[in-house]
C-alpha positions as CSV (number, residue, x, y, z in Angstrom):
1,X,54.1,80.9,81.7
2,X,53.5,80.6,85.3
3,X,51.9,83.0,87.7
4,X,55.3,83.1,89.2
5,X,56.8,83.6,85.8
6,X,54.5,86.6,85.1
7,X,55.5,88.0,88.4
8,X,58.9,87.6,87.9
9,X,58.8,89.3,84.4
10,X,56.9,91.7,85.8
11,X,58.3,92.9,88.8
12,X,58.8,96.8,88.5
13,X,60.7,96.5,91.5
14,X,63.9,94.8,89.7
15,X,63.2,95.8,86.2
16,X,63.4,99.3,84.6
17,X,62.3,100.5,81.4
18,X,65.4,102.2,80.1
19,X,63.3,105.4,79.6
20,X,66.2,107.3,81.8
21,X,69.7,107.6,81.3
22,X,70.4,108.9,84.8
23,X,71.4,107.0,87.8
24,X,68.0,106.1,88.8
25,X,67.5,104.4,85.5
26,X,70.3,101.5,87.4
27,X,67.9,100.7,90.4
28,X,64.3,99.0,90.1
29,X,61.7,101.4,88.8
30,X,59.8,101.8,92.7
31,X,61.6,102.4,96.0
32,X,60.9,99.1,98.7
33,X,59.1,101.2,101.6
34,X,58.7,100.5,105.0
35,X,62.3,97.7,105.3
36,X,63.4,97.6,109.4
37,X,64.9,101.1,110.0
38,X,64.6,102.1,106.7
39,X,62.6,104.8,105.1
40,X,62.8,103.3,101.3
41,X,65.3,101.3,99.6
42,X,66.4,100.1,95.9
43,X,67.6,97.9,94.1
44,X,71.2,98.6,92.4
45,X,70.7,96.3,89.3
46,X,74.2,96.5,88.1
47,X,75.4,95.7,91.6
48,X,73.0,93.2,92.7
49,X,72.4,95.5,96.1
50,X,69.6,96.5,98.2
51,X,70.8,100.4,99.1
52,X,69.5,102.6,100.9
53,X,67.9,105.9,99.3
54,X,70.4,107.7,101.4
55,X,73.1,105.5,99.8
56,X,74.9,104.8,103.2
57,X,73.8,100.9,103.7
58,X,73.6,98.6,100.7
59,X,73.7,94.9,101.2
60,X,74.4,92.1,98.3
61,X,71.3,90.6,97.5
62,X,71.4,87.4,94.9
63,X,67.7,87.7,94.1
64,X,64.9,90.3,94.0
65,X,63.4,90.7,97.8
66,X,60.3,91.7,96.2
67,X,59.6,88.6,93.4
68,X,62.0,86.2,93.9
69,X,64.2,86.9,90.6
70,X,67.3,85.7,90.4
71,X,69.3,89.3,90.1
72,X,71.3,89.5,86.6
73,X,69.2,87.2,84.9
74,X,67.6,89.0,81.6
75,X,67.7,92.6,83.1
């Protein structure tokens, strides 16, 4: 496995452990901080979205801004 590989697989940003059955438990495990005007955003996994913690912006995304994951592979 490659270092990318590894960072792919384990990118806590775009994976979640299924631990909890809430709404949260649908977006990456950590919020992205600090993203233009932004205070923190997430990403929807079962929409393939970046959203915004106050849910008002969310933009497609087609892989993980953080690792580089294709989005919907192996979730």
């Amino acid at each position: 496995m490659t270092e990318l590989e590894k960072k792919q697989a384990n990118c806590p940003f775009c994976h979640y452990d299924g631990s909890r059955m809430d709404n949260e438990s649908l977006w990456g495990g950590k919020l992205i901080q600090g993203i233009d005007d932004f205070d923190a955003m997430a990403i929807n996994l079962s929409k393939c979205q970046l959203v915004s913690t106050n849910a008002l912006h969310a933009f497609s995304v087609k892989n993980c801004p953080m690792c580089g994951r294709k989005l919907g592979e192996d979730e």
